[in-house]
GULO-183614 format. One record per residue (C-alpha): residue in one letter; x negated, y, z negated. Coordinates in pm, 1 decimal, padded with zeros to 6 digits. Each point is the difference from the previous one (the first is absolute). Layout:
SITE  aa         X         Y         Z
SITE   A         X         Y         Z
...
***
This chain:
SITE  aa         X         Y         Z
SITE   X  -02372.2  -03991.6  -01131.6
SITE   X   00263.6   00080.7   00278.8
SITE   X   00223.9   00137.1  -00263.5
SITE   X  -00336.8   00208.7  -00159.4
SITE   X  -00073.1   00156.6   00358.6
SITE   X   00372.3   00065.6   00062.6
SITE   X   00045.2   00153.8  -00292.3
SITE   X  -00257.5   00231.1   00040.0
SITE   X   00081.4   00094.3   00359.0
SITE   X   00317.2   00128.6  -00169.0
SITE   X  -00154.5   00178.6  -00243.6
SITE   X  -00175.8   00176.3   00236.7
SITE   X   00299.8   00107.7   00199.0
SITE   X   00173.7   00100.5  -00222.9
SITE   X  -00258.3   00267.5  -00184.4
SITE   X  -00107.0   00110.8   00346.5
SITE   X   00129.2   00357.1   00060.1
SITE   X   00318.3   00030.2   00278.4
SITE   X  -00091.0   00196.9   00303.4
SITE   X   00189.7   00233.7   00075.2
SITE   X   00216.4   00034.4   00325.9
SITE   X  -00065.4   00358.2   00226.5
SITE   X   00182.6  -00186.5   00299.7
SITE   X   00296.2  -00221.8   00050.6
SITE   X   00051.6  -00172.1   00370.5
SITE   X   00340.0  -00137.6   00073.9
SITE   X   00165.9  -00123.4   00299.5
SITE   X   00114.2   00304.3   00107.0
SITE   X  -00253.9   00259.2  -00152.7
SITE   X  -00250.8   00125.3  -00171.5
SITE   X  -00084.8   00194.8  -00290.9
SITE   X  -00312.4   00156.2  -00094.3
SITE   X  -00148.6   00227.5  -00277.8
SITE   X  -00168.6   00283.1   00156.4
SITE   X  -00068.5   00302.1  -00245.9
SITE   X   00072.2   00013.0  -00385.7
SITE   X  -00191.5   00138.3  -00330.8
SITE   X  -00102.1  -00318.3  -00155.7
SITE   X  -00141.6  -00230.8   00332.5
SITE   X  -00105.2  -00280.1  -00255.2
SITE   X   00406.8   00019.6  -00139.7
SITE   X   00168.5  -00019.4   00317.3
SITE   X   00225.6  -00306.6   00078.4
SITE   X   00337.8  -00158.9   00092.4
SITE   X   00175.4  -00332.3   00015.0
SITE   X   00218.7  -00143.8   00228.9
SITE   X   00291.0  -00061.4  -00223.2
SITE   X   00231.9  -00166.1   00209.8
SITE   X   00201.1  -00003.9   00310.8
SITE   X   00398.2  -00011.8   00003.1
SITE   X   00157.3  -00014.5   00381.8
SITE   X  -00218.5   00244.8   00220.0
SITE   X  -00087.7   00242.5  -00318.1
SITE   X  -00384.1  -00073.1  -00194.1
SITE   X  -00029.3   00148.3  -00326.4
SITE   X  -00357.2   00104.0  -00120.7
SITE   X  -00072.3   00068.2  -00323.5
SITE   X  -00155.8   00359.1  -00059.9
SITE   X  -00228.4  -00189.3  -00263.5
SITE   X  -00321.5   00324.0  -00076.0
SITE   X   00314.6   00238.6  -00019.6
SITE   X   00201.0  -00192.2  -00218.9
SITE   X  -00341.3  -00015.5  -00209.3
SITE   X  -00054.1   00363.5  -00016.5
SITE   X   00282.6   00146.3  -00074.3
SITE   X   00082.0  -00204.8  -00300.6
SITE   X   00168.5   00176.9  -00318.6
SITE   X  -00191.2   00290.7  -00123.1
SITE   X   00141.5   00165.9  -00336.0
SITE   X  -00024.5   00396.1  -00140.8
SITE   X   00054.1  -00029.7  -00361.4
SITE   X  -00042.3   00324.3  -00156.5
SITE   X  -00021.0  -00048.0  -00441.3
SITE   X  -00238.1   00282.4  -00071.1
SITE   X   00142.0   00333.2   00189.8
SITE   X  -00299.4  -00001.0   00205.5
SITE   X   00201.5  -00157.8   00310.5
SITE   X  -00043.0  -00292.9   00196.0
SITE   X   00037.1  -00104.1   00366.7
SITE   X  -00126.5  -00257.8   00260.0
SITE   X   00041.7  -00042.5   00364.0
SITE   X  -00124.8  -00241.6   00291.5
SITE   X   00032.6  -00056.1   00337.3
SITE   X  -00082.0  -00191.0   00306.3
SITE   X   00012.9  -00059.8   00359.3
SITE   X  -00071.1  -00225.1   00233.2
SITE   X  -00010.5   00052.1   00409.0
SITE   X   00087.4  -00347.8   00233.3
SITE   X  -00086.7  -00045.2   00332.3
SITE   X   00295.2  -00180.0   00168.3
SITE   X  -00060.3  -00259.0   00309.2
SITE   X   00335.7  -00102.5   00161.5
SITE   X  -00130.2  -00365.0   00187.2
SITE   X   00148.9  -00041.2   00364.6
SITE   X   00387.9  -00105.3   00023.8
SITE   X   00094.8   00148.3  -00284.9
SITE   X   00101.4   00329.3  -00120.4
SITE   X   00047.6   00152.6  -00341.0
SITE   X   00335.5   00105.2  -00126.9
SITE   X  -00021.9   00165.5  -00305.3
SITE   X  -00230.9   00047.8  -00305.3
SITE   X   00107.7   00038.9  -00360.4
SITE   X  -00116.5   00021.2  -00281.5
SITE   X   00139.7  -00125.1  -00343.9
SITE   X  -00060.8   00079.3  -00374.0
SITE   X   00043.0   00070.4  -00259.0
SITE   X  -00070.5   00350.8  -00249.7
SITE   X   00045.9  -00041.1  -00372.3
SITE   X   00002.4   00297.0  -00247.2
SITE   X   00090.9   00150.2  -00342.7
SITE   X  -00029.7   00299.7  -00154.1
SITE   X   00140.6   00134.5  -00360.3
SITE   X  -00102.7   00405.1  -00146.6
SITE   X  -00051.5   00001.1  -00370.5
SITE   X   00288.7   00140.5  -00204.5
SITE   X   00026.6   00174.0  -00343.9
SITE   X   00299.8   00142.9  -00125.7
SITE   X  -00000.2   00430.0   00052.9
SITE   X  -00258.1  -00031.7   00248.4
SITE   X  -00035.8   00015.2   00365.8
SITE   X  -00097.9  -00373.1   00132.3
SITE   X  -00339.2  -00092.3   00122.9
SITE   X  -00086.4  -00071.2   00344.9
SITE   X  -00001.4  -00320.3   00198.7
SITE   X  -00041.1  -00062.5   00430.8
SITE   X  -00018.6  -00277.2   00224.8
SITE   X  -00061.4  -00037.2   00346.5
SITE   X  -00049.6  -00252.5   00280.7
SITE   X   00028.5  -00023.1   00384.5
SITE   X  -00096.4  -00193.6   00263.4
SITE   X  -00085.4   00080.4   00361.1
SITE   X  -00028.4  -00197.9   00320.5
SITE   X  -00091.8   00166.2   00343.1
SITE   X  -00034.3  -00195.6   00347.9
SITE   X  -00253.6   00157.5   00274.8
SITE   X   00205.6  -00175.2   00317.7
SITE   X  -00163.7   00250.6   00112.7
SITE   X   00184.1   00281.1  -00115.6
SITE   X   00051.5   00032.8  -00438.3
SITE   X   00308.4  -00118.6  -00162.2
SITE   X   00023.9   00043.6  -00400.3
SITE   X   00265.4  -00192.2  -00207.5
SITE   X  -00022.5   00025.8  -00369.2
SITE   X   00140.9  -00020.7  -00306.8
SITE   X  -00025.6   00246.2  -00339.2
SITE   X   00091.9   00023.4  -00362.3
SITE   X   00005.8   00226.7  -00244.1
SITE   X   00048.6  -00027.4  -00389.9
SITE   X   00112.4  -00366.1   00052.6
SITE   X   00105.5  -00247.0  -00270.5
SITE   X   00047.1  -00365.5   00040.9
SITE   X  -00083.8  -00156.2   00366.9
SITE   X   00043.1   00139.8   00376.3
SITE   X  -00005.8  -00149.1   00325.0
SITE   X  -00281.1   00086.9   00253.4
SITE   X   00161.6  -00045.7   00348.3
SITE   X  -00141.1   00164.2   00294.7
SITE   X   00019.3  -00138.6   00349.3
SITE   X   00020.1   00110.4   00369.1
SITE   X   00270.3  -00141.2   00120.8
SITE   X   00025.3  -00070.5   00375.3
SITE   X  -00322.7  -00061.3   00181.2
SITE   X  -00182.7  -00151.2   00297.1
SITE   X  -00334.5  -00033.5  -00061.8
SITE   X  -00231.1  -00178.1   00243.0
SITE   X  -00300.4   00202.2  -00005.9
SITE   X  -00254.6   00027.6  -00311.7
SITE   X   00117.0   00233.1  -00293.1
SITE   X  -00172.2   00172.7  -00318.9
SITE   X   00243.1  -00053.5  -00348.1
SITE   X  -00109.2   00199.3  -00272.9
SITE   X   00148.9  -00083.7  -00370.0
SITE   X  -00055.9   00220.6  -00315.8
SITE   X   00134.1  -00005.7  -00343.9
SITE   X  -00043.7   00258.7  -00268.0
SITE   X   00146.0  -00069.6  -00390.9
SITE   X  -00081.5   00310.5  -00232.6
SITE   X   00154.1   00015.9  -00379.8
SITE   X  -00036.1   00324.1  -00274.0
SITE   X   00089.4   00027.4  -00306.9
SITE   X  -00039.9   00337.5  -00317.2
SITE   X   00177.5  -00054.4  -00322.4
SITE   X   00159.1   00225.8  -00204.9
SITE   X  -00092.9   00127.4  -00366.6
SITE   X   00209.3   00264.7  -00238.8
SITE   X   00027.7  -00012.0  -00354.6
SITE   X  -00299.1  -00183.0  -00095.8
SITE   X   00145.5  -00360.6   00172.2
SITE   X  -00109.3  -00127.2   00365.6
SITE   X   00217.8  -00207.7   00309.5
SITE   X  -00215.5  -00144.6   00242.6
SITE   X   00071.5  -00014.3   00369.7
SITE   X  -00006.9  -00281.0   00248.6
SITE   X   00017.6  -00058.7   00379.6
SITE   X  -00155.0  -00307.7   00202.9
SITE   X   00059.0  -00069.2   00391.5
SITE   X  -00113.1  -00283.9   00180.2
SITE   X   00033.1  -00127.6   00353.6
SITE   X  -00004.6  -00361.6   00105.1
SITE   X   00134.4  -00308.5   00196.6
SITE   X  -00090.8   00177.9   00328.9
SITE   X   00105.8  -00240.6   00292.2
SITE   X  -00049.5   00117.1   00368.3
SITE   X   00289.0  -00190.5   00207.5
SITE   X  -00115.5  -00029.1   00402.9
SITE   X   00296.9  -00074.1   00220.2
SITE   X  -00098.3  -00101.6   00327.9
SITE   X   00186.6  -00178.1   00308.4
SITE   X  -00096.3  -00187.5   00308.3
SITE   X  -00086.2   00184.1   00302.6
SITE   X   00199.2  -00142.2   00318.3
SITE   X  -00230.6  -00130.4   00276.4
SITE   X   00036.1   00135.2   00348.6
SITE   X   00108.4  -00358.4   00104.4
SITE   X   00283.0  -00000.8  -00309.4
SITE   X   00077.9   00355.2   00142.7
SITE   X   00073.6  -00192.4   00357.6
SITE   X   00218.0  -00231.5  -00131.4
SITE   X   00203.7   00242.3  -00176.3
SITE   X   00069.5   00196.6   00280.6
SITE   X   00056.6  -00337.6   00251.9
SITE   X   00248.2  -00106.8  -00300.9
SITE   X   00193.4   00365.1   00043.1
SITE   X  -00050.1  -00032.0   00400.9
SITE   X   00209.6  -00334.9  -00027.0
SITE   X   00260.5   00136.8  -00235.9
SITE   X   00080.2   00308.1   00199.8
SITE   X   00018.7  -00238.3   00334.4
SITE   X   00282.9  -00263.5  -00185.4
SITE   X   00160.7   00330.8  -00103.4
SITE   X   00044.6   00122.3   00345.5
SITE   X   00099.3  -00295.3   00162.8
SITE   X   00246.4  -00035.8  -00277.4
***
């Protein structure tokens, strides 16, 4: 009976939908979903923590800008695009301070023009970029773009250098478009092909201990002594 009951309690867990995660509280901050298109889509994961950096996992971006294809094989054309965006309200907690914020991807694409022999070649385009802007209070963008792309890129955009104490807005954005027109002459046909996808979006938060006023005493007491056995010296 104990192994009946148990058995169904399991069951039950395990075909029970995951909720999904529009804030992450650490030690040292937190992170909240504020604005987006898709409210019921929204949600990251604490993926891990290595020295003073956390790493969350971008996880509704990663979903929505999976690989979208434009495969033109009847002249008509074909083309598809997506984006989206996501804006995160950032609360640094007391005694600590925020470092830098980065974020890391990758963008994937292909794209190949039909050919025939005598005539010109058929069109193909890929594009994706992605954006991150921190209100602290003042706007600053980082980004990274690419145009008619084969194989993978890396998506790398960070601040560098900060202090943050005092609650920030990040916003994140990713747009992946692909087209594609073949080519016809002669009575034969080449299709066209482009895809473009965007994903393994990781947001990296550095942060570092804040001194207290008391650690700030002792420093200088420690400096007060040196400079004393230097002088009697």
């Amino acid at each position: 009976m104990k192994q009946t009951v148990a058995g169904l309690m399991l069951g039950m867990l395990l075909s029970s939908p995951v909720l999904a995660d529009t804030s992450i509280d650490t030690t040292a901050f937190s992170l909240t979903f504020l604005d987006g298109p898709l409210p019921e889509d929204w949600n990251i994961a604490l993926a891990g923590q290595s020295g003073n950096t956390y790493s969350i996992d971008l996880v509704s971006l990663n979903n929505h800008l999976q690989r979208i294809e434009a495969n033109d094989v009847t002249g008509l054309g074909s083309w598809d695009s997506r984006s989206d965006w996501a804006l995160l309200g950032l609360d640094v907690h007391a005694g600590y301070r925020v470092t830098s914020l980065t974020v890391t991807g990758t963008a994937f694409g292909d794209y190949a023009p039909g050919q025939l022999p005598d005539f010109p070649p058929g069109r193909a385009a890929n594009f994706a970029a992605f954006y991150m802007t921190l209100w602290a209070p003042d706007p600053q963008s980082y980004w990274n773009q690419y145009d008619n792309f084969n194989a993978e890129q890396t998506v790398d955009v960070g601040t560098g250098g900060l202090s943050l104490t005092a609650p920030a807005q990040l916003g994140l954005s990713g747009a992946i478009s692909a087209e594609a027109w073949g080519v016809e002459g002669d009575g034969a046909y080449a299709g066209s092909f482009a895809s473009a996808q965007i994903r393994d979006l990781v947001l990296h938060v550095e942060v570092s201990p804040v001194p207290e006023p008391a650690a700030y005493a002792m420093l200088l007491a420690g400096f007060a002594l040196v400079g004393c056995a230097v002088r009697k010296r």
